[in-house]
C-alpha positions as CSV (number, residue, x, y, z in Angstrom):
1,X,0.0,0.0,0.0
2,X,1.7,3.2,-1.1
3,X,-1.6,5.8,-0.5
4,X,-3.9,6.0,1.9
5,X,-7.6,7.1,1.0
6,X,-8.1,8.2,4.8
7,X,-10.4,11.3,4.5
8,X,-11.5,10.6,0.8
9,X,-15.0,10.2,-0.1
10,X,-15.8,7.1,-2.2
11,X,-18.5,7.1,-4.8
12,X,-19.9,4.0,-6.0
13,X,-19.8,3.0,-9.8
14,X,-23.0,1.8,-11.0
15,X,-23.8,-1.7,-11.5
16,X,-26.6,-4.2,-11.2
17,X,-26.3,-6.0,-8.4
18,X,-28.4,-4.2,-6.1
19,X,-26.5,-4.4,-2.7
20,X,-25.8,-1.6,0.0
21,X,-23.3,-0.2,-1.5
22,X,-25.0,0.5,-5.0
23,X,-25.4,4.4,-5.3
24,X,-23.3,4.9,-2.3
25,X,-20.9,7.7,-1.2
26,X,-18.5,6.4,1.1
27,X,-16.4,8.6,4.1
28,X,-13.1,6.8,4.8
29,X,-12.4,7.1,8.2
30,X,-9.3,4.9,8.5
31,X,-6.8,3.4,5.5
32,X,-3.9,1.4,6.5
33,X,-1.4,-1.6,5.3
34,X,-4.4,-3.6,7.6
35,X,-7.6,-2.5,5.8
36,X,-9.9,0.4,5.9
37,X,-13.3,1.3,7.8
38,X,-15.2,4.2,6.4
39,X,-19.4,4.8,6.5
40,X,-22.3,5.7,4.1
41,X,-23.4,8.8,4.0
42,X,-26.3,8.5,2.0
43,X,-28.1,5.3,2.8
44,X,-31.4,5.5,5.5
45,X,-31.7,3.0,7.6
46,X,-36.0,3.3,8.9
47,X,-35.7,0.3,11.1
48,X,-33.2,1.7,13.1
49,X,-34.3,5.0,13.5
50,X,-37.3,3.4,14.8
51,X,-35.8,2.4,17.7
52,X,-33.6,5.6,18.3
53,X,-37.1,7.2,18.8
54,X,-37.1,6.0,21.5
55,X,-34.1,7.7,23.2
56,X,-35.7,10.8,21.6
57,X,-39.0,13.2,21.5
58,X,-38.4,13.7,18.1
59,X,-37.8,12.4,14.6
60,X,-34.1,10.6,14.2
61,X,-32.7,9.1,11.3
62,X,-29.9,6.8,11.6
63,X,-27.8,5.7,8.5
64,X,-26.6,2.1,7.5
65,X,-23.2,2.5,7.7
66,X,-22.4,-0.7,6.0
67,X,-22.5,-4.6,6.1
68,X,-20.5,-4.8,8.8
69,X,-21.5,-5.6,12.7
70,X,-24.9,-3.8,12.0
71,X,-25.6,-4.3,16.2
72,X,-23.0,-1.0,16.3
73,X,-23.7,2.5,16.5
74,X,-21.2,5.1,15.2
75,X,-21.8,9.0,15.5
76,X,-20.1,11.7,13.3
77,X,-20.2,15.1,14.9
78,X,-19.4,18.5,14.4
79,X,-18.3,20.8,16.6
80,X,-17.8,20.4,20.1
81,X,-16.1,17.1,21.5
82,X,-18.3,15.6,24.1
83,X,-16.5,12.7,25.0
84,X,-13.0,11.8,25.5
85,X,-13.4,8.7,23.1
86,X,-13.1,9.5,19.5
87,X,-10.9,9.8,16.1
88,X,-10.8,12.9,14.3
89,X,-12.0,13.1,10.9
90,X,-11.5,16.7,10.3
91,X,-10.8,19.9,12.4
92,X,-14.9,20.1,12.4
93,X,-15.8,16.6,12.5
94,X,-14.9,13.6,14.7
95,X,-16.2,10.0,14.9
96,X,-17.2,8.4,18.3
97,X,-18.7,5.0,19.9
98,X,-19.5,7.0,22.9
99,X,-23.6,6.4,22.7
100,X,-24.1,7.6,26.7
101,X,-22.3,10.6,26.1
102,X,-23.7,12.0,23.2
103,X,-27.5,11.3,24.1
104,X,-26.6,12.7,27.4
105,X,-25.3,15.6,25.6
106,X,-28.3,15.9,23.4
107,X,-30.8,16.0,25.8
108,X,-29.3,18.3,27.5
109,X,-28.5,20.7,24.9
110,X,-25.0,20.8,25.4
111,X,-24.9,19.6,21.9
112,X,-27.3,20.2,18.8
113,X,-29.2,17.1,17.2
114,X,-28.5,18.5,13.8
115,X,-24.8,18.4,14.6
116,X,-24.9,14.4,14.8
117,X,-25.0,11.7,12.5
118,X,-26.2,8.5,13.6
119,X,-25.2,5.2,12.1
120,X,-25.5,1.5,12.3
121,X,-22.4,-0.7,10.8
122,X,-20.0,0.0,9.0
123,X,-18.2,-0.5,5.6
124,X,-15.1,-2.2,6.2
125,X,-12.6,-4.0,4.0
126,X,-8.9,-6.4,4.7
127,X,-5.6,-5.0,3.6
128,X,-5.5,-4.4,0.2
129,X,-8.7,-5.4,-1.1
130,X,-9.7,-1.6,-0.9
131,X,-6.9,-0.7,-3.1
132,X,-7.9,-4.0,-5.7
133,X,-11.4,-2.4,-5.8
134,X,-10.5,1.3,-6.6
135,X,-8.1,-0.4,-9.5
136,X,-11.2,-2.4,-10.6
137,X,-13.0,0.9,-11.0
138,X,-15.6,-0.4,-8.3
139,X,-15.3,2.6,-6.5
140,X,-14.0,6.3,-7.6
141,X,-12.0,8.3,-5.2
142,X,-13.2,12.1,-4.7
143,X,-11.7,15.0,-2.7
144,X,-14.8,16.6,-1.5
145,X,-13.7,19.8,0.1
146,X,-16.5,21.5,2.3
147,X,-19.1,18.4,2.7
148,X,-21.1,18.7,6.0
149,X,-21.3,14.8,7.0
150,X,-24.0,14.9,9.6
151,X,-26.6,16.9,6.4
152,X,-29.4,14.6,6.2
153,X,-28.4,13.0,2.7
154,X,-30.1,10.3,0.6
155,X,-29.0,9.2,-3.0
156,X,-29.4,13.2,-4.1
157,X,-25.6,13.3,-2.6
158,X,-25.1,10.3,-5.5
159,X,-26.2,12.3,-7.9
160,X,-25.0,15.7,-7.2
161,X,-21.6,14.5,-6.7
162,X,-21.6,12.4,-10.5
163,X,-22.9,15.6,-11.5
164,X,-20.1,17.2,-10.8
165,X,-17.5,15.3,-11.8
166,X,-18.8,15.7,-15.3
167,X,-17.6,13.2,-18.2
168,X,-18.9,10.1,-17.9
169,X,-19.7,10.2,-14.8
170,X,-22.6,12.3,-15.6
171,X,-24.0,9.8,-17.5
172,X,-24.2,7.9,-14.9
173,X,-25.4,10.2,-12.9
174,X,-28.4,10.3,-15.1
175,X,-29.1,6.1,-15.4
176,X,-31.4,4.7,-14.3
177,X,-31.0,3.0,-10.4
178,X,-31.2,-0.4,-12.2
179,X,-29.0,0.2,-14.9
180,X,-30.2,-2.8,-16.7
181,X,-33.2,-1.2,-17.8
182,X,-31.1,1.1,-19.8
């Protein structure tokens, strides 16, 4: 491994296959010569936010984060650190485990809902198969300057993002979601 993606934002290439990570957009939290752990930003996940509901008086949505050890909860948040248990992302963002602490912080206002990003799994891959898949064009690797993680995205983030990195790409940007229809 000569590069690591750390920090990059993954977008999906199109295919048929119909899985989580179809249409995604991937943050890569971690890249090393062991593997790499990063989360979807754009995929809903209703059955979980279900149960966060009940933590809360109002409306959460939590993300699928990926395939991976789904039972886990994972926060991205900006601003303030809460908790003593975390792994910067960015100077404004930072990744935590730290469930007691950030609800705590939540409710009482020490820390704004909209500033959190809730997610269940993660997307995780062994040493080196990241770097097989980005050479297989599976995934394209995107320097997104000024993305706000914790926005409530869906697959409009897909889209917007193809759109803009013209060529090709906005063609499929503009496919069909089963691409087999085309």
């Amino acid at each position: 491994m000569n590069y690591s993606y750390k920090g990059k934002i993954l977008i999906s290439t199109p295919d048929i296959s119909g899985d989580i990570f179809s249409r995604s957009v991937v943050l890569i939290i971690e890249h090393n010569e062991q593997g790499a752990f990063g989360l979807i930003l754009n995929k809903k996940n209703s059955q979980m936010s279900s149960k966060f509901k009940n933590f809360f008086d109002f409306k959460i949505e939590v993300y699928d984060g990926g395939p991976v050890e789904n039972e886990r909860v994972f926060f991205i948040v900006k601003g303030k650190k809460v908790t003593e248990t975390y792994t910067e992302i960015t100077n404004e963002f930072y990744l935590t485990e730290d469930i007691e602490n950030i609800i705590s912080s939540v409710l009482s206002g020490d820390l704004d809902i909209n500033d959190v990003k809730i997610f269940s799994g993660y997307s995780g891959w062994t040493a080196l198969q990241l770097d097989d898949e980005i050479l297989k064009k599976v995934w394209t690797v995107v320097d997104v300057y000024n993305l706000d993680y914790t926005l409530p995205n869906d697959q409009t983030l897909w889209k917007s993002i193809m759109q803009n990195l013209g060529g090709e790409y906005l063609l499929w940007a503009n496919s069909p979601e089963d691409i087999s229809l085309n």
